[in-house]
DOKE-782052 format. One record per residue (C-alpha): x, y, z; residue in three letters. Coordinates in steps of 0.25 Angstrom, whole numbers, padded with zeros to 4 digits, always signed. Layout:
N
XYZala...
This chain:
477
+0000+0000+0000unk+0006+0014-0004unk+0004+0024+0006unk+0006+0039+0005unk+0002+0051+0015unk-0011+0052+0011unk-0015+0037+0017unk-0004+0036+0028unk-0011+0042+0040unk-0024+0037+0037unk-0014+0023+0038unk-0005+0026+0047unk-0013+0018+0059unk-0015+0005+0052unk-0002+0007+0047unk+0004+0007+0062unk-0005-0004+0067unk+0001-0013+0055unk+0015-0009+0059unk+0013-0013+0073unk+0007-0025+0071unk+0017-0030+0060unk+0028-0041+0062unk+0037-0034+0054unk+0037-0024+0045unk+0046-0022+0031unk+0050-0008+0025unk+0056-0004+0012unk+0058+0012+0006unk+0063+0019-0007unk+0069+0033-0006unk+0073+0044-0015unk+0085+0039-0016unk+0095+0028-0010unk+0111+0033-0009unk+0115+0047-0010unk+0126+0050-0019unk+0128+0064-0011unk+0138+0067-0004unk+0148+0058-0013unk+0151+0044-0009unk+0138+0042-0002unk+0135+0030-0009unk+0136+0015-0003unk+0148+0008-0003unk+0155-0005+0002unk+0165+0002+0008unk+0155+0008+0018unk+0154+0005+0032unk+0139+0004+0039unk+0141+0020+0044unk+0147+0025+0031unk+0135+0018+0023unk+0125+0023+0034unk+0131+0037+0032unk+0129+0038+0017unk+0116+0032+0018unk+0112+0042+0027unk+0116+0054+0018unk+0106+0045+0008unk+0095+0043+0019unk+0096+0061+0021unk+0096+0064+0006unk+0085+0054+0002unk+0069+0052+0007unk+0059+0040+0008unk+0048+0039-0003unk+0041+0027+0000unk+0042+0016+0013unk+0037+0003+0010unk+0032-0004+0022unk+0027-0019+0024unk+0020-0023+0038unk+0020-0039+0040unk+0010-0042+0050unk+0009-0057+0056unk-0003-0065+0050unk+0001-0078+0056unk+0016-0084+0060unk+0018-0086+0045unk+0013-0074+0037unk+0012-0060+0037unk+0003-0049+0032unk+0011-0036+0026unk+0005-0024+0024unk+0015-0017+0014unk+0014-0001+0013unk+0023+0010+0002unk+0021+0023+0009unk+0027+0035+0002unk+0036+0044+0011unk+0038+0060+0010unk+0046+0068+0018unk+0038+0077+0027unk+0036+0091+0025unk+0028+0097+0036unk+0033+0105+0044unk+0049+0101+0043unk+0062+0104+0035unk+0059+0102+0019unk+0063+0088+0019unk+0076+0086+0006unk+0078+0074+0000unk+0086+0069-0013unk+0079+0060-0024unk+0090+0050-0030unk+0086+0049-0045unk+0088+0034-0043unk+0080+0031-0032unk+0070+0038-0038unk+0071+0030-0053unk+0069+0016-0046unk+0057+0021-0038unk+0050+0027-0051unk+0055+0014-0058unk+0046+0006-0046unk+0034+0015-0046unk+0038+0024-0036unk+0027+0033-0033unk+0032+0048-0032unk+0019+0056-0033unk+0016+0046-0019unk+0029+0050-0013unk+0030+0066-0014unk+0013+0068-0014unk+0010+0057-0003unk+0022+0054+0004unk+0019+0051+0020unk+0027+0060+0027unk+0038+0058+0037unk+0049+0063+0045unk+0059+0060+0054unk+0059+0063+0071unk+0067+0075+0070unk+0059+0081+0057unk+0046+0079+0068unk+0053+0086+0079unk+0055+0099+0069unk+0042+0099+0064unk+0036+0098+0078unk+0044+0108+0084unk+0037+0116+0072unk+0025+0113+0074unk+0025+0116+0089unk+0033+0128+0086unk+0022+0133+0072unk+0037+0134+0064unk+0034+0124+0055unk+0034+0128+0040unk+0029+0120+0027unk+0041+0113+0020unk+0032+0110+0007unk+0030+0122-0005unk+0018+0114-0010unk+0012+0115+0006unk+0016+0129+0009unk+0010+0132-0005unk-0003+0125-0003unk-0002+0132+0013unk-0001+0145+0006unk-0015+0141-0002unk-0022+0138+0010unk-0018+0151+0018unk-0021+0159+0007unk-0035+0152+0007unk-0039+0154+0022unk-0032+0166+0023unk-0042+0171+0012unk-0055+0165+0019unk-0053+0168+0033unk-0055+0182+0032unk-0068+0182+0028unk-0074+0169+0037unk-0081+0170+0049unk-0076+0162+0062unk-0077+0146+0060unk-0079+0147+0046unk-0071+0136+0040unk-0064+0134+0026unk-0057+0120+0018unk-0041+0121+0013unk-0043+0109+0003unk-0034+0100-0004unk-0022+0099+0009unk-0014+0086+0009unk-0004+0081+0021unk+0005+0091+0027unk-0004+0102+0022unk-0016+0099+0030unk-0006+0103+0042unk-0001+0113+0035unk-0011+0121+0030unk-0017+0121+0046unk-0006+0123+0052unk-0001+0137+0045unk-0014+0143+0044unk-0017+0139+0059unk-0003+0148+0061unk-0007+0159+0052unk-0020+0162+0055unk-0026+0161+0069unk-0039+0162+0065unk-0043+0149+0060unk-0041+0135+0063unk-0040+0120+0054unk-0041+0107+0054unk-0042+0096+0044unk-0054+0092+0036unk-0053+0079+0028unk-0044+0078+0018unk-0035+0088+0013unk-0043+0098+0020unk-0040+0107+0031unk-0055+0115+0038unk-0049+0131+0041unk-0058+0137+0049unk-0059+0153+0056unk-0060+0152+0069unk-0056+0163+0081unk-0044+0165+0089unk-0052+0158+0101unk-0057+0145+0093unk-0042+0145+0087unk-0035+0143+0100unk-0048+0131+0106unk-0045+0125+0092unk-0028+0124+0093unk-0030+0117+0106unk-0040+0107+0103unk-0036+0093+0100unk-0044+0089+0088unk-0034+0100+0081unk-0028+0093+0068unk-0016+0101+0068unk-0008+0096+0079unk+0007+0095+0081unk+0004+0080+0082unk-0005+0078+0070unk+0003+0087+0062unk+0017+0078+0066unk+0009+0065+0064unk+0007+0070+0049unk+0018+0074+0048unk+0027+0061+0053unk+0018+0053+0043unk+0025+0039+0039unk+0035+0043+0052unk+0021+0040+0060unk+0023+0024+0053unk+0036+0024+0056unk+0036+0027+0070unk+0025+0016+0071unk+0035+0007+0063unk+0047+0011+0073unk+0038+0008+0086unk+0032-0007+0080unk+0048-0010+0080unk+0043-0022+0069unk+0054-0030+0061unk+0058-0021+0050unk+0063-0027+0038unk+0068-0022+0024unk+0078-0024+0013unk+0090-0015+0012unk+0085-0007+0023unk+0097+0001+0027unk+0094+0013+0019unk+0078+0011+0023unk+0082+0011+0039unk+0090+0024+0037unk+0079+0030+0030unk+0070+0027+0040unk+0076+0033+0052unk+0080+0046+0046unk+0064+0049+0039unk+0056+0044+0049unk+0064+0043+0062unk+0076+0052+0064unk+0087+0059+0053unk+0098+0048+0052unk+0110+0048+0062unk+0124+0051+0057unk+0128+0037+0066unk+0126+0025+0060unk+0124+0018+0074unk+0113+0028+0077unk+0106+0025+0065unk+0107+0011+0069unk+0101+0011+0083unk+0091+0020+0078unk+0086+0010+0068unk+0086-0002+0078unk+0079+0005+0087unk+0068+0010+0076unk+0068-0004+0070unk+0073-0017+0080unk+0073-0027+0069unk+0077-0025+0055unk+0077-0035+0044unk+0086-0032+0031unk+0081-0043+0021unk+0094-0038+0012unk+0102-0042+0023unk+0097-0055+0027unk+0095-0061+0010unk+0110-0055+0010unk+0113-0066+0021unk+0103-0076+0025unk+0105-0083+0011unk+0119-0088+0019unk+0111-0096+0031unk+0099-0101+0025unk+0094-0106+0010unk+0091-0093+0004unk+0094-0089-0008unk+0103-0076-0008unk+0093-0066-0014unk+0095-0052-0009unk+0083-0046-0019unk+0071-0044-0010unk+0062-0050-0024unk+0074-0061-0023unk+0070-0063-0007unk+0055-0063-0009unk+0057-0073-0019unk+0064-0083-0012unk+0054-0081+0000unk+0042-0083-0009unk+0051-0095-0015unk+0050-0110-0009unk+0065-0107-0005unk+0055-0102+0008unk+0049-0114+0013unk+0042-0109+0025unk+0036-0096+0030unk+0041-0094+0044unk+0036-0081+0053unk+0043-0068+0054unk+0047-0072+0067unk+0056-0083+0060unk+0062-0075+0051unk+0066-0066+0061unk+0074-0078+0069unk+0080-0081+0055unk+0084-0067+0052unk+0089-0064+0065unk+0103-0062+0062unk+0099-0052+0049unk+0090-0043+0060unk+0096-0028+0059unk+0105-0030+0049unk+0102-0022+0038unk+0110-0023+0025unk+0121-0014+0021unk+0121-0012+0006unk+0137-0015+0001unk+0144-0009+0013unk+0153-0013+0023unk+0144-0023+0031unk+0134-0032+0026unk+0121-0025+0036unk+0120-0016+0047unk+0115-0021+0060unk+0106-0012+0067unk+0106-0020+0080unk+0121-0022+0081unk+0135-0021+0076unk+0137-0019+0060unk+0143-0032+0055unk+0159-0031+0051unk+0161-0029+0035unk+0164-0042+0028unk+0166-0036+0013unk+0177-0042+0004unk+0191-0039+0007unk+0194-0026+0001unk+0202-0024-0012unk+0210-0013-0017unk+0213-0009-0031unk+0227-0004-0036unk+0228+0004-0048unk+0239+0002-0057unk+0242+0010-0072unk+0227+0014-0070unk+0228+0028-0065unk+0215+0039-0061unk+0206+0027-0058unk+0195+0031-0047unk+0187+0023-0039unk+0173+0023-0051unk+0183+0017-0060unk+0188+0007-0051unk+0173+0004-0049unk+0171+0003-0063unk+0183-0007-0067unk+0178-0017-0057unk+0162-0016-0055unk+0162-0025-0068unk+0167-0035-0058unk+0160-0033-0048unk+0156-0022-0036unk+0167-0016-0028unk+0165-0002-0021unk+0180+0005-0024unk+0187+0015-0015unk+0199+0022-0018unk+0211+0018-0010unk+0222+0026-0015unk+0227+0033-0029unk+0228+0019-0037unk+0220+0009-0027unk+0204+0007-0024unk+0197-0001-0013unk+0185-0011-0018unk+0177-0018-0010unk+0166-0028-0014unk+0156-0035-0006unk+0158-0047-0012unk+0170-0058-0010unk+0169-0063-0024unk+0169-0050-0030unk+0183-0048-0022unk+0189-0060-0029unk+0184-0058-0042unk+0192-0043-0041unk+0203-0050-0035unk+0205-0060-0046unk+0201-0052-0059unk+0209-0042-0055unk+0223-0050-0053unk+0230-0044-0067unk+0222-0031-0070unk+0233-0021-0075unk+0230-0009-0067unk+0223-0014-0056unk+0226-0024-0043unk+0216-0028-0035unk+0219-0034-0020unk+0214-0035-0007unk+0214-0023+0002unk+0224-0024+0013unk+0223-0014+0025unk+0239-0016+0029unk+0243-0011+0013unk+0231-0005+0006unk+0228+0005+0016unk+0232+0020+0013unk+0232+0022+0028unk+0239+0010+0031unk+0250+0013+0019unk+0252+0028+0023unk+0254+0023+0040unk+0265+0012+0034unk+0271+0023+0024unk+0272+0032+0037unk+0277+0021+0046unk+0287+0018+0035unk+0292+0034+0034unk+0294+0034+0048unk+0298+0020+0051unk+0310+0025+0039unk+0312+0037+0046unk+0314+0031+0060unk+0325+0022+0052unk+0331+0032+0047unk+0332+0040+0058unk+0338+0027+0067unk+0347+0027+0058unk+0354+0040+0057unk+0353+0044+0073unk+0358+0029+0077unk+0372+0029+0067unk+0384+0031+0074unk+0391+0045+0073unk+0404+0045+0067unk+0416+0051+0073unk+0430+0056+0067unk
């Protein structure tokens, strides 16, 4: 079920009533774009540790925004099978109230959602809104405050409309003569109220149906019986509960503490935490305590097809339509609870996959696992001079997949993920004219290590030197 802004409230009880209730819940989402090529060298790399790539994906998770967050609710019918209630709800940023919200569109990203029938006119006209903790704090500090401004030009142009039309009929009406603004969607309904409740004290709002808002002339006394009634439909509370929107579900979502599971879910957990719960940290640890703690149990279905494939007859399938193949397959000769699973998968809880960097997942409920990569292997340049690292790239991508690193003037770093790929290198390599591949050594590769033992050297000769001339023997005549 697609659900935009004009359907969420009106769901958003069921929708929490389902969420509590589930077994486990599973989440997916597209953005406007994946890995920010801004600044230079953002982009994911072998060579980078879990905080270097969390870094880079956090200038990524800044620059970009969510359109659409796919949910899946699996609720228990029985010990074996499972009812899902699967939603697509379209996100946009919100705009009431707070700091105009930037965000940069990747012109990939955007191709292979048009290419799958990505919905734009959903996502910019009926996006649910949303926003983070500290986003709420401003806007409530605002509201309480009456310094909260319209960030939208269509809203302050459709705000300016609606003055224009009271301000025109409330000279002429008698007291508790009333009149419709017409044709008001979302924030505007807010909106509208609230600026002509600060500009003029002489009349008062509230709601009528959809899209309208009743304005109504009333005197200074009935204005001030009026603000302090509790049927009022402009209040702080109401207005931020508008406001959070899809953070509403997420709170619900946080709160349930239900198994969650996806696929590739690294880039999805970051973008979580910094839309709908707080702006990401600049520590990677932070960042993963806050995550265990929003959400206990995680399940990386990329992380367990990469190894489950080792310990029990699976085939090794990494494809979520590959996965769901072989699970509709007869290679699946029973259908076991969720609870089962979970004893099975035990091992692959928290560990969520780390696309070609240097550990195979991150562990949210522990220490990251040590890096196992391929030995690393340097290049050294011979009769081949101005090469750079792209070229480099070049001559041996036909091969197979290395990521390069310069290492000095005429030698370059590669490092694989695979074993075989090493050897392949390591052996078709052996005779090229210009180029001699081996493996990196610390002790003899390193500039570091070469510039400490070409120091030791100078001072270890200098020290000889100077033994030798103040310890020979003076000569007399």
């Amino acid at each position: 079920m697609e659900v935009g802004a004009a359907g969420f409230e009106r769901r958003l009880s069921r929708l929490r009533s389902r969420l509590r209730r589930a077994a486990f819940l599973a989440l997916d989402m597209e953005f406007t774009g994946l890995h920010s090529t801004f600044p230079q060298n953002n982009e994911p790399s072998l060579f980078d540790s879990p905080v270097e790539r969390y870094l880079k994906a956090r200038r990524s998770v800044q620059r970009f925004t969510v359109t659409q967050l796919g949910l899946a609710i699996f609720s228990n019918e029985n010990s074996n099978k499972y009812v899902v209630h699967s939603y697509n709800f379209f996100l946009f940023p919100s705009t009431l109230g707070v700091t105009d919200v930037e965000f940069t569109l990747s012109a990939s990203s955007i191709q292979f959602l048009s290419h799958y029938g990505f919905d734009y006119n959903k996502f910019l006209k009926d996006g649910i809104p949303y926003m983070n903790e500290v986003q709420e704090e401003i806007l409530s500090q605002h509201l309480l405050a009456g310094s909260w401004k319209v960030s939208s030009a269509l809203d302050r142009d459709v705000l300016k409309k609606a003055i224009d039309e009271v301000t025109c009929w409330i000279a002429a009406a008698e007291e508790e003569e009333t009149m419709v603004l017409r044709d008001l969607s979302g924030y505007q309904m807010f909106e509208v109220q609230l600026v002509l409740r600060q500009a003029l004290q002489n009349v008062w709002t509230q709601p009528l149906g959809h899209k309208k808002v009743m304005v109504k002339k009333v005197s200074p006394e009935h204005r001030r019986l009026l603000e302090n009634s509790p049927y009022d439909y402009c209040q702080k509370e109401l207005i931020l509960l508008s406001a959070r929107g899809f953070t509403n579900l997420f709170q619900t979502l946080v709160k349930a503490k239900k198994p969650l599971v996806g696929h590739n879910m690294l880039m999805d957990l970051m973008h979580l935490h910094d839309k709908f719960y707080r702006p990401l940290p600049e520590s990677y640890e932070e960042f993963k305590r806050n995550i265990h703690n929003l959400f206990p149990v995680l399940i990386d279905t990329k992380t367990v097809t990469k190894s489950i494939w080792k310990k029990c007859p699976f085939p090794r399938v990494s494809n979520l339509l590959e996965v769901y193949a072989v699970l509709c397959s007869d290679a699946v000769e029973a259908d076991p609870s969720f609870s089962q699973y979970l004893t099975v998968l035990a091992e692959y809880l928290n560990k969520v996959n780390f696309i070609r960097g240097g550990v195979s997942s991150i562990n949210f409920s522990g220490e990251d696992a040590p890096c196992q990569h391929p030995p690393l292997l340097v290049v050294h340049v011979r009769g081949w001079p101005g090469l750079n690292e792209r070229q480099i790239y070049q001559e041996f991508k036909a091969l197979c997949r290395f990521d390069v690193r310069r290492l000095s003037n005429n030698q370059f770093i590669l490092l694989s993920n695979k074993f075989k790929h090493v050897r392949r290198v390591l052996q078709d390599y052996k005779h090229h004219p210009h180029l001699r591949v081996s493996i990196y050594r610390h002790w003899r590769h390193s500039p570091r290590v070469n510039c400490l033992l070409q120091v030791s050297g100078i001072v270890a000769l200098w020290s000889l030197v100077a033994f030798v001339l103040g310890g020979a023997p003076c000569c007399s005549f």
